[in-house]
C-alpha positions, 0 to 999 in steps of 0.5 A: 121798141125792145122790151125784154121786162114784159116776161117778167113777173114785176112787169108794169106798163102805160102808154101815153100818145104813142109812148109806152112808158115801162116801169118795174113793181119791185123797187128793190129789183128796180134799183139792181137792174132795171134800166128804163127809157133811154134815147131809143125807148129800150127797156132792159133788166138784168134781174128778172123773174120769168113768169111761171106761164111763159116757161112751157109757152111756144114764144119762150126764148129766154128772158124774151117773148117772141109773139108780137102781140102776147102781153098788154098791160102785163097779162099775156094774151097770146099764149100758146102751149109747147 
């Protein structure tokens, strides 16, 4: 599953079964960007703002996160500093 909304400030997640379900909290940035659960289960936004924690964190690659394991439900869990 790609989910390059995780780093993002407005970032909101449920997970039903094995499904995880990605939302965005902003409705305004919802309607320019946010692009939701197609066939493959990706998530994209071309309207994120970047968590202010993610930007001196190691995993930091753009709009992305690299660690497997840094966010649940939103909150990182794997942060690593630079």
């Amino acid at each position: 599953m790609k989910l390059p909304c995780r780093k993002c400030y407005y970032y909101e997640s449920e997970t039903v079964g094995h499904r995880t379900f990605v939302r965005c909290q902003d409705e305004e940035k919802k309607k320019t960007g946010f692009t939701s659960d197609n066939y493959f289960y990706n998530h994209t936004c071309d309207n994120q703002k970047v968590r202010a924690e993610c930007f001196d964190c190691v995993y930091n690659i753009g709009h992305y996160c690299k660690s497997v394991m840094a966010f649940e439900n939103g909150k990182c869990i794997d942060r690593k500093m630079k």
